[in-house]
C-alpha positions in Angstrom: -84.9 -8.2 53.1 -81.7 -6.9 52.5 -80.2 -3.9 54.1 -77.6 -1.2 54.5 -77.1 -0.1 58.4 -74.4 2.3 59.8 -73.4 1.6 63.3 -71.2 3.1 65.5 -70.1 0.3 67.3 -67.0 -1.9 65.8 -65.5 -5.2 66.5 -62.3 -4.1 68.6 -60.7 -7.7 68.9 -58.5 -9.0 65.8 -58.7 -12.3 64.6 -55.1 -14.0 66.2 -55.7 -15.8 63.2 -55.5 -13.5 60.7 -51.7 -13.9 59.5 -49.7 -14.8 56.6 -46.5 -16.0 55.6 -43.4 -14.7 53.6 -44.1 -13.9 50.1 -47.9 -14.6 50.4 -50.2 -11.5 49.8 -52.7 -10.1 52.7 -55.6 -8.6 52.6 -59.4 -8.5 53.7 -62.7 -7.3 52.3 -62.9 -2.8 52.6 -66.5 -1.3 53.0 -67.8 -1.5 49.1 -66.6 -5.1 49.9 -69.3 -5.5 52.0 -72.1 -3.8 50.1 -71.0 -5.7 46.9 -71.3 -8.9 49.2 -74.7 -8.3 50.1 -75.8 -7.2 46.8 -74.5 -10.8 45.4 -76.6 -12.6 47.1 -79.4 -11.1 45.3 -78.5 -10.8 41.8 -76.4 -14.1 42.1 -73.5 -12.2 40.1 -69.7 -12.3 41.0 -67.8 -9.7 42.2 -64.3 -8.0 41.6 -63.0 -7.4 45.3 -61.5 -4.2 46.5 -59.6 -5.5 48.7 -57.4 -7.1 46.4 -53.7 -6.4 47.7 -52.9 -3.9 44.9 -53.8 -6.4 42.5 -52.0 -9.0 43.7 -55.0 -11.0 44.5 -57.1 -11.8 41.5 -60.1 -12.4 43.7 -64.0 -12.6 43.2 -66.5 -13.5 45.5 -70.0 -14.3 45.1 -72.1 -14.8 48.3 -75.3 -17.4 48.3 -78.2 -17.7 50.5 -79.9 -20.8 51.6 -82.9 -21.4 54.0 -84.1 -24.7 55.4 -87.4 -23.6 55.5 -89.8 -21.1 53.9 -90.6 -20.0 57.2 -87.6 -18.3 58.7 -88.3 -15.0 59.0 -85.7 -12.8 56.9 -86.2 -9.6 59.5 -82.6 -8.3 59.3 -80.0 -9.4 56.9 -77.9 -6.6 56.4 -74.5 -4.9 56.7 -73.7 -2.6 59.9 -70.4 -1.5 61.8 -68.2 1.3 61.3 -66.0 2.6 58.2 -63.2 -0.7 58.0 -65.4 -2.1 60.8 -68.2 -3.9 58.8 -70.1 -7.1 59.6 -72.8 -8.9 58.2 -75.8 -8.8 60.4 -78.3 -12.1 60.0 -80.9 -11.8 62.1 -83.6 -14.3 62.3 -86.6 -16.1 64.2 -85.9 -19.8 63.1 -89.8 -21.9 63.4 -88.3 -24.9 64.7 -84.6 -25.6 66.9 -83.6 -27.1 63.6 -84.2 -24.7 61.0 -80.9 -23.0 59.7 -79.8 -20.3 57.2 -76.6 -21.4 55.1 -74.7 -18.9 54.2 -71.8 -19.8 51.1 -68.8 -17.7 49.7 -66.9 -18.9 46.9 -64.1 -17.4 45.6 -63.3 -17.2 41.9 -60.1 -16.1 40.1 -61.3 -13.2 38.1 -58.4 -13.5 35.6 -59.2 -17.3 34.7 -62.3 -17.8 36.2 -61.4 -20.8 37.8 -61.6 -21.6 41.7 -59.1 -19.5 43.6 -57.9 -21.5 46.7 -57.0 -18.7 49.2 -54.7 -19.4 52.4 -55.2 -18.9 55.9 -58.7 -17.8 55.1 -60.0 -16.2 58.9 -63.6 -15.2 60.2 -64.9 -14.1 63.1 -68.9 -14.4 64.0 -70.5 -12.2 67.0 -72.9 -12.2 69.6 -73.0 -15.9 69.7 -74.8 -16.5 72.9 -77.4 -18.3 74.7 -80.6 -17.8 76.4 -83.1 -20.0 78.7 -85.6 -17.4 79.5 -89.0 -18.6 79.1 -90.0 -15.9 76.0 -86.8 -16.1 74.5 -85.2 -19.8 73.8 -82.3 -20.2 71.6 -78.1 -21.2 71.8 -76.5 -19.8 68.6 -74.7 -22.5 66.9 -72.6 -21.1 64.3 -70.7 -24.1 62.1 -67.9 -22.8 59.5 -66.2 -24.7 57.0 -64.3 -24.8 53.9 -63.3 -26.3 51.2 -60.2 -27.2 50.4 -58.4 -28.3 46.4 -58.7 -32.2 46.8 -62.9 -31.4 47.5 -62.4 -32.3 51.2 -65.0 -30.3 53.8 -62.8 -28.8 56.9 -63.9 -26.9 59.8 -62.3 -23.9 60.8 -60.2 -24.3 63.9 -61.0 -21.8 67.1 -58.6 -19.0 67.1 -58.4 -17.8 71.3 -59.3 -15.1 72.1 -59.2 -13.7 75.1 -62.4 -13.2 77.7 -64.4 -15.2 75.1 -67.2 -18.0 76.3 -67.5 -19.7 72.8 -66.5 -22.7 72.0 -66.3 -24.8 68.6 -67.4 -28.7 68.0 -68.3 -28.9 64.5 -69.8 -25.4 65.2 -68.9 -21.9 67.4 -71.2 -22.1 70.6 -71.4 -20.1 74.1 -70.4 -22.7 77.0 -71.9 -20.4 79.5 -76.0 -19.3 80.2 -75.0 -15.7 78.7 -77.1 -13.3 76.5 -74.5 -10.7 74.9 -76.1 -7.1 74.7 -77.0 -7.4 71.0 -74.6 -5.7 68.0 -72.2 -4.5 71.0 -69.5 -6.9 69.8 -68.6 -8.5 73.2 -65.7 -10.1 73.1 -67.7 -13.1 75.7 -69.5 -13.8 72.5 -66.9 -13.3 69.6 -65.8 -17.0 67.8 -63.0 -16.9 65.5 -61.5 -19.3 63.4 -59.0 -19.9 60.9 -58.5 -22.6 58.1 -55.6 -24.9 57.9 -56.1 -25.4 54.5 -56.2 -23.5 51.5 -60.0 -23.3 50.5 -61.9 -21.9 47.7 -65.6 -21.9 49.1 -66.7 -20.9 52.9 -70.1 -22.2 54.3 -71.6 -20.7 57.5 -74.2 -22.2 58.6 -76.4 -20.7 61.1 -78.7 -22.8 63.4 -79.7 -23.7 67.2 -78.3 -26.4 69.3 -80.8 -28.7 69.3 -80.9 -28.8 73.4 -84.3 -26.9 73.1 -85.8 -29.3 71.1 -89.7 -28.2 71.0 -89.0 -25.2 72.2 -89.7 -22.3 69.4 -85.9 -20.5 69.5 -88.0 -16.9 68.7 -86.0 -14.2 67.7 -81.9 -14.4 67.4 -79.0 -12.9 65.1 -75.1 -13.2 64.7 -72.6 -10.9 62.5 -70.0 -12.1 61.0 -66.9 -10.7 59.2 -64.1 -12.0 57.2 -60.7 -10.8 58.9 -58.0 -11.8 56.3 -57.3 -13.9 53.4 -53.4 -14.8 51.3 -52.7 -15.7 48.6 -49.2 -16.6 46.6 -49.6 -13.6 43.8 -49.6 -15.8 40.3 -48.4 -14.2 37.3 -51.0 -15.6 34.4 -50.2 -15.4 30.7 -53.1 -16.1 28.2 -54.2 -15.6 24.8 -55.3 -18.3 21.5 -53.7 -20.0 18.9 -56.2 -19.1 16.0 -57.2 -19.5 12.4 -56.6 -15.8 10.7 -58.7 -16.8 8.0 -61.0 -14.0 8.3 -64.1 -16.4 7.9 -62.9 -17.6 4.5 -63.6 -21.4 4.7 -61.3 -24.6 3.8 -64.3 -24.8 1.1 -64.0 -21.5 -0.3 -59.7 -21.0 -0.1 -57.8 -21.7 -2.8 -54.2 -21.3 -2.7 -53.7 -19.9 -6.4 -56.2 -17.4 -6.4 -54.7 -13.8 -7.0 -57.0 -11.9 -7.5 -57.9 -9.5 -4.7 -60.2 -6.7 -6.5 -63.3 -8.5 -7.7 -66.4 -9.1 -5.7 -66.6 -12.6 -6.7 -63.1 -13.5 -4.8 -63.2 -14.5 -0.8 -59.9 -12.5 -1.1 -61.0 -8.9 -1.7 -62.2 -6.9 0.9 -61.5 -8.9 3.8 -59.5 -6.7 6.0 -59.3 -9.9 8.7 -58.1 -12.1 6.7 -54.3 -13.1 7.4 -53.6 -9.7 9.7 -52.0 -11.0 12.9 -55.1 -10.1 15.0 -57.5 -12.6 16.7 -61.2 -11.1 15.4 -63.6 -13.6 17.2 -66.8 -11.2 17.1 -67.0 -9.8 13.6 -68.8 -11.4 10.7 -67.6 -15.0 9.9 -65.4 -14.7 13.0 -62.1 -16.8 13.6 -62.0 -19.3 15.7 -59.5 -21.0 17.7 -57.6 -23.7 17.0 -56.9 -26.8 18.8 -53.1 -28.1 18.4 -50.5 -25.8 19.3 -48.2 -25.5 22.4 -47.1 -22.8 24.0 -44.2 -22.7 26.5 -43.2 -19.7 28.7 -39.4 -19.3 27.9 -36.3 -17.0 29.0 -36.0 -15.0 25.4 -32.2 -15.0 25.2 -32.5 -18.8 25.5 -36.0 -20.3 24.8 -34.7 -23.8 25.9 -34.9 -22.1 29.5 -38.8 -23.1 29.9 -40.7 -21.7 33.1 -43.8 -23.3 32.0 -45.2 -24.9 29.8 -49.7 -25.8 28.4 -51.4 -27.0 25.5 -53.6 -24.7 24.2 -56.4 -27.6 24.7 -57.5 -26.9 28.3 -60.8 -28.2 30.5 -63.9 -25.8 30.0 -61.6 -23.3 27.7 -62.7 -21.9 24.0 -60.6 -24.2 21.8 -57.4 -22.7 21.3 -57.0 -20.6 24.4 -54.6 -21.6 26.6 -53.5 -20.2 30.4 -49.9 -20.3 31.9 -49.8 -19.6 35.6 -46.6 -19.2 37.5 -46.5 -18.3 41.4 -44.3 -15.2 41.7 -41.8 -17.1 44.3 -40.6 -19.4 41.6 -39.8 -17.0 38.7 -36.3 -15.1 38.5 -36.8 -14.0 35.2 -38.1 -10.7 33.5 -36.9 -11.3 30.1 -39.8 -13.7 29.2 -41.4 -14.6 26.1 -44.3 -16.9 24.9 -43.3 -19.6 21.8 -45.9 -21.5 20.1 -45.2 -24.5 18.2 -47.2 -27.5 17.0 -46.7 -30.7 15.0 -47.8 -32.3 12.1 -49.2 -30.6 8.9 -52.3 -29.1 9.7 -52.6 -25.3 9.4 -48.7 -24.6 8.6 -48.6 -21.2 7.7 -47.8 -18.7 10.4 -49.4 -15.2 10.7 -47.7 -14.0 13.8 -44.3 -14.8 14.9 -43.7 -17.9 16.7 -43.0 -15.7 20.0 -43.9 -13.1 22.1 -42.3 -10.7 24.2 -44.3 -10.6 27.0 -43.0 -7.4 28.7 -43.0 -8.1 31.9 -43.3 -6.1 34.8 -43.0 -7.1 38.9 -46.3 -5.4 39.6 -48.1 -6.6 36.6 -50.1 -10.0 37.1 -52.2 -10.7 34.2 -51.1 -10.7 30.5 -53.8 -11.8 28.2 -54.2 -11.8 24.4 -51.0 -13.0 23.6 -52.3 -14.6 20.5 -50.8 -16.5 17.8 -52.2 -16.9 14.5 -51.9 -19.6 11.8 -53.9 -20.5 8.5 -54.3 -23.8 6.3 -52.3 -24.0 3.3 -54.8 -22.7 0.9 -55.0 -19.4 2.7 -51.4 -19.0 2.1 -51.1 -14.7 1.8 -48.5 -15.3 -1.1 -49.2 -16.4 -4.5 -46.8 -16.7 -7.4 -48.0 -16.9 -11.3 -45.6 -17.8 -14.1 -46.0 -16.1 -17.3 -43.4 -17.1 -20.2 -43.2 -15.6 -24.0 -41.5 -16.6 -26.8 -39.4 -14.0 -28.8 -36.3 -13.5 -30.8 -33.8 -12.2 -28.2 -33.8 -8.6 -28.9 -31.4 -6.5 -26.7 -34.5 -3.9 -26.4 -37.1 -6.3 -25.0 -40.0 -3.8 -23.1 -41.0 -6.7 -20.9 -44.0 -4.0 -19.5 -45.4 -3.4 -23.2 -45.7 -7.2 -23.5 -50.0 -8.2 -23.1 -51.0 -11.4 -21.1 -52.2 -13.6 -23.5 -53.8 -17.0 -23.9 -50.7 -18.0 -26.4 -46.8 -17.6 -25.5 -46.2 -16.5 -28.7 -48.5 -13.4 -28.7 -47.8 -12.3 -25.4 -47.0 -13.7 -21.5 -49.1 -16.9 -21.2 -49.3 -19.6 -18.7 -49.8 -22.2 -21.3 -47.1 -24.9 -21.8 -44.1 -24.3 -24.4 -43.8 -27.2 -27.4 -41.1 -27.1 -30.2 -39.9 -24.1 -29.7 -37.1 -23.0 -32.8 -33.9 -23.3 -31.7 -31.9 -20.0 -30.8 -35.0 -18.4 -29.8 -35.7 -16.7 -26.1 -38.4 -17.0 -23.5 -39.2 -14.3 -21.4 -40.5 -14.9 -18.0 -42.7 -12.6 -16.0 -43.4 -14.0 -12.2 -46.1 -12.3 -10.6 -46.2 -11.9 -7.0 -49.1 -11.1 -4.9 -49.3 -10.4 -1.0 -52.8 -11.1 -0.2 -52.5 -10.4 3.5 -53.3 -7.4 5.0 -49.4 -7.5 6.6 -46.3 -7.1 4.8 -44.5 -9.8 3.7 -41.1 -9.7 4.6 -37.3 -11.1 3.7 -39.3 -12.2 0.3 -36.8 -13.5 -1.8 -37.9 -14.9 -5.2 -35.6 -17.9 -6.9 -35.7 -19.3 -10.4 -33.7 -22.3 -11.6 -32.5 -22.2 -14.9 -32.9 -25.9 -16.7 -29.8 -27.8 -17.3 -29.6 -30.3 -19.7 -29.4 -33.9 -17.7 -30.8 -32.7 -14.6 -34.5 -33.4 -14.2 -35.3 -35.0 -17.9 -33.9 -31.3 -19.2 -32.7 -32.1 -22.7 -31.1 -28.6 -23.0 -29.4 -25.9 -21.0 -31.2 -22.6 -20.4 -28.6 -19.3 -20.3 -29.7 -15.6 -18.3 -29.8 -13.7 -21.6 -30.4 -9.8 -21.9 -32.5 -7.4 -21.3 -31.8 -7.1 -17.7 -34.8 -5.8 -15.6 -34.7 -3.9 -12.4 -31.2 -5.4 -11.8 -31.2 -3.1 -8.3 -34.1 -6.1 -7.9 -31.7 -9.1 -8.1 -28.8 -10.4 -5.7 -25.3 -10.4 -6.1 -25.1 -13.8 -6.5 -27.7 -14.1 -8.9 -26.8 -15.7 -12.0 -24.9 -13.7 -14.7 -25.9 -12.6 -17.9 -25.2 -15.9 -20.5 -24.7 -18.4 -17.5 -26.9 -21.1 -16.1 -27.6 -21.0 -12.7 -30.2 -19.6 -10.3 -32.1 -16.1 -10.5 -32.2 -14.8 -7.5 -33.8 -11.6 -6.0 -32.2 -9.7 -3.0 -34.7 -9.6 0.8 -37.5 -7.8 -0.3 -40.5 -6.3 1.4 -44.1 -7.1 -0.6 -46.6 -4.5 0.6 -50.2 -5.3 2.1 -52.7 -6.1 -0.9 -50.1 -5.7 -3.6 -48.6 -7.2 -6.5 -45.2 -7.2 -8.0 -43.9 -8.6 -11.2 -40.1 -10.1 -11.9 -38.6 -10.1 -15.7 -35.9 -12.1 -17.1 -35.1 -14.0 -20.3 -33.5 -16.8 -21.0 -32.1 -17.9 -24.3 -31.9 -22.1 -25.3 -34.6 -23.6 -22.9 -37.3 -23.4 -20.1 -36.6 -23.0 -16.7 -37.6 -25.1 -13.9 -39.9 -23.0 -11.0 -38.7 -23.6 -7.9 
C-alpha cells in the first residue's frame, strides 16, 4: 500500500554530513521529489529529479522494493513530514526477527543514461529504537550502503549527532532499551550517515537484530530521508556520425545517375536524402555509422583538444558518440566538435567537418551535434559530358543544339573517331546537384588535350563562341590557346541542373 501523508512534525536536526566541496554542486530531493520517489517504486519507471542544482545535476532516480517474505505486512509505506521536511515512512510487522524489507535507489544520468556516481551521498533514518515489552518485541536495525565506480559495497559511516542513542555496525541501531514516541523525529533515535565514496546505487535494508530470535518483532516502522547529494557538474556533448542516404541503399545508388524527376529513380522525391539532417524515424530511416572520431577542440586552434571518443561506444546506437568534460577542467568557451575518420569508406561529407558548439556556462547538455557522410555512389554531384561535331561557326547556339545518340547530329556521349581535320567539337557539361543542400565553391575544370601528353596525338585550342563568359575565371584559358577551362566559385542550387558550353577547334579534351 502506498501512500501520501501530511504531517506536521519535521526532522529539526541536519545531517553534519551533508556537505560538499569547492566546485562540486549541492543539492537534495524537494517535495515532488518525494512523491515521484514513491510512485517509482510502483511503476518501476525513472525519474527526472527536481532537485537538480539548477540543472547542474543530471540526476534520475528510480526507487525499488524488495521483501524477504510474502508475509510482511505492507501497513504503511508512505511519505509524511512537512513542506521541505519529507521522509519516507516504512512501516511494517516483519513474521519472523529475520525478515527484512530492502529498499534500493539508483541513480542514473538522465542525459547519457548511464550510472551517475554522486558524492558525499548523506541519509538520515528515524525512530530507530528498541523495545522488550512483552506485546511488542523488536530493535530496529537499519543497514545502509552504497555502491561505489569499481562495484565495491560500502557502508555509510555514522555522522554524530548530538543526544542520539544509535549506533552503526554494519547497520544503525539504538544502544539503549528506548521506544521513541513514534513519527516525533527524536533526535535519541535519529542515525545518520554519510558515504566516503562516490556511489551510484543506495540500499537500505530494514530488519531486526536478531537478539529476539523466536520472538515475533509485531509491529515497527522507520523514516528515512536523503539530506544531500554533489556532484562535479559535466558538460556532455553528443550527437551521430550518420549515413544521409535517405534510405537509398548501396544496392540501389549509383553514382552517375542524373536524373531526379522520374518515379523510377531512388533520387527523385527523397527530401532526406543528402540534407545535413540525421532522420532516424522516417521511412527507410538513416542509420548511424560506425568509424568516425570526434574530438572536442578550441575552434581558433583545433589541435587544442579537450576531449576526445570514438563514435563506437558500449550499449550506444552505432554511430553515436558522448563527450563528457567536468566543468573544473575546461577554460574554454570557444569550443567546437571535428569529426574525422580514416580509410575509404563513406568519403563524401554532408555536414561540415565541425561544429560550433555554442557554448554557454550554465548550459550542460548539447546533443544532436551530428555529422553526416554518404558512400561514394550517393555522391549529390553528377557531371555528364556531351560533345558535337561542327564546322566552327562564330554563331554557334550551343542551347538550339538536341541531345542526340550521334555527335554529329547533335550533343552525344558517344566516342569521337576520325574526325576531319579543321573541324570543332563543342562540349556541353551538365551539372546536377542532387542534394537537397546547395553545393557550394563548385568550380568546374576542363583540360584541353595536348599533343604528347597522355597518348594525345594533337593539340586541342578554346575556339569561339564564348558562352556565359561572366561563368568562367580569369585565368581560364583564352580564346585559340590550350590550356584549362575553368569556371569561377559557383553555387549549384538544391535539385538543379546547370549546363557549361565551350568549343574547341583541332582535338578532344581530356575530362578532368
Amino acid at each position: 500500500m502506498l501512500s501520501l501523508i501530511s504531517s506536521s512534525s519535521f526532522a529539526k536536526v541536519d545531517n553534519p554530513g551533508a556537505v560538499c566541496s569547492a566546485g562540486f554542486s549541492q543539492d537534495k530531493l524537494t517535495d515532488g521529489d518525494y512523491t515521484n520517489l514513491l510512485m517509482s517504486s510502483s511503476n518501476n519507471n525513472y525519474f527526472d529529479v527536481a532537485g537538480n542544482a539548477s540543472g547542474s545535476i543530471p540526476l534520475q532516480i528510480k526507487m525499488d522494493l524488495v521483501e524477504s517474505n510474502t508475509s510482511n505486512t505492507s501497513n504503511d509505506f508512505s511519505i509524511i513530514g512537512a513542506s521541505q521536511y519529507k521522509l519516507i515512512n516504512i512501516g511494517r510487522n516483519f513474521p519472523t526477527p529475520t525478515a527484512y524489507t530492502d529498499i534500493t535507489l539508483s541513480f542514473r544520468n538522465k542525459t547519457t543514461q548511464q550510472p551517475l556516481y554522486l558524492t558525499n551521498v548523506a541519509m538520515s533514518a528515524f525512530d530507530v529504537d528498541y523495545s522488550n515489552s512483552g506485546n511488542n518485541l523488536f530493535d530496529d536495525y537499519v543497514r545502509i550502503t552504497g555502491t561505489t565506480q569499481s562495484g565495491s559495497v560500502i557502508d555509510g559511516t555514522l555522522q554524530t549527532i548530538r543526544g542520539s542513542n544509535v549506533a552503526y555496525s554494519e547497520g544503525l541501531n539504538n544502544r539503549t532499551n528506548i521506544n521513541c514516541p513514534s513519527r516525533d523525529f527524536d533526535t535519541r533515535c535519529q542515525g545518520s550517515i554519510q558515504f566516503s565514496q562516490p556511489v551510484d546505487t543506495v540500499k537500505i535494508r530494514y530488519t531486526n537484530n536478531p537478539i529476539y530470535v523466536g520472538s515475533n518483532p509485531s509491529s515497527q516502522e522507520i523514516q528515512l530521508r536523503l539530506d544531500n547529494y554533489c556532484y562535479v557538474p559535466q558538460y556532455v556533448f553528443s550527437g551521430t556520425v550518420f549515413d544521409d542516404n535517405g534510405g537509398i541503399t548501396s544496392a540501389r545508388a549509383n553514382a552517375t545517375n542524373a536524373d531526379i524527376t522520374t518515379s523510377t529513380s531512388p533520387y527523385t522525391n527523397n527530401p532526406n536524402y543528402f540534407n545535413g539532417i540525421f532522420n532516424p524515424s522516417v521511412p527507410n530511416a538513416e542509420t548511424g555509422i560506425a568509424g568516425s572520431t570526434v574530438k572536442l577542440a578550441n575552434c581558433s586552434n583545433i589541435n587544442t583538444v579537450y576531449s576526445t571518443q570514438s563514435v563506437i561506444r558500449s550499449g550506444a546506437p552505432i554511430g553515436e558518440y558522448q563527450i563528457s568534460i567536468p566543468m573544473t577542467t575546461l577554460n574554454n568557451t570557444n569550443l567546437c566538435l571535428v569529426e574525422s575518420r580514416t580509410g575509404n569508406t563513406y568519403p563524401i561529407r554532408t555536414t561540415d567537418n565541425r561544429r560550433t558548439v555554442g557554448f554557454v556556462a550554465t548550459t550542460y547538455n548539447y546533443p544532436n551535434n551530428n555529422f553526416g557522410r554518404v558512400i561514394a555512389e550517393n555522391v549529390a554531384l553528377v557531371l555528364k559530358k556531351y560533345q558535337y561535331i561542327n564546322n566552327c561557326p562564330s554563331t554557334l547556339n550551343y542551347t538550339s543544339i538536341n541531345d542526340s545518340p550521334n555527335p554529329v547530329t547533335g550533343f552525344s556521349t558517344a566516342s569521337i573517331e576520325n574526325i576531319d581535320p579543321g573541324k570543332c567539337i563543342a562540349y556541353k557539361i551538365t551539372a546536377t546537384n542532387r542534394a537537397y543542400i546547395n553545393i557550394d565553391t563548385f568550380i568546374m575544370k576542363d583540360v584541353l588535350q595536348k599533343k604528347g601528353v597522355s597518348s594525345a596525338i594533337v593539340t586541342s585550342v578554346l575556339a569561339n563562341p564564348v558562352s556565359a563568359s561572366a561563368d568562367y575565371a580569369s585565368d581560364s584559358v583564352a580564346i585559340g590557346q590550350n590550356g584549362t577551362v575553368k569556371t569561377k566559385p559557383l553555387t549549384l542550387a538544391p535539385r538543379a541542373k546547370r549546363d557549361f558550353y565551350f568549343n574547341t577547334k583541332y582535338g578532344t579534351t581530356a575530362n578532368q
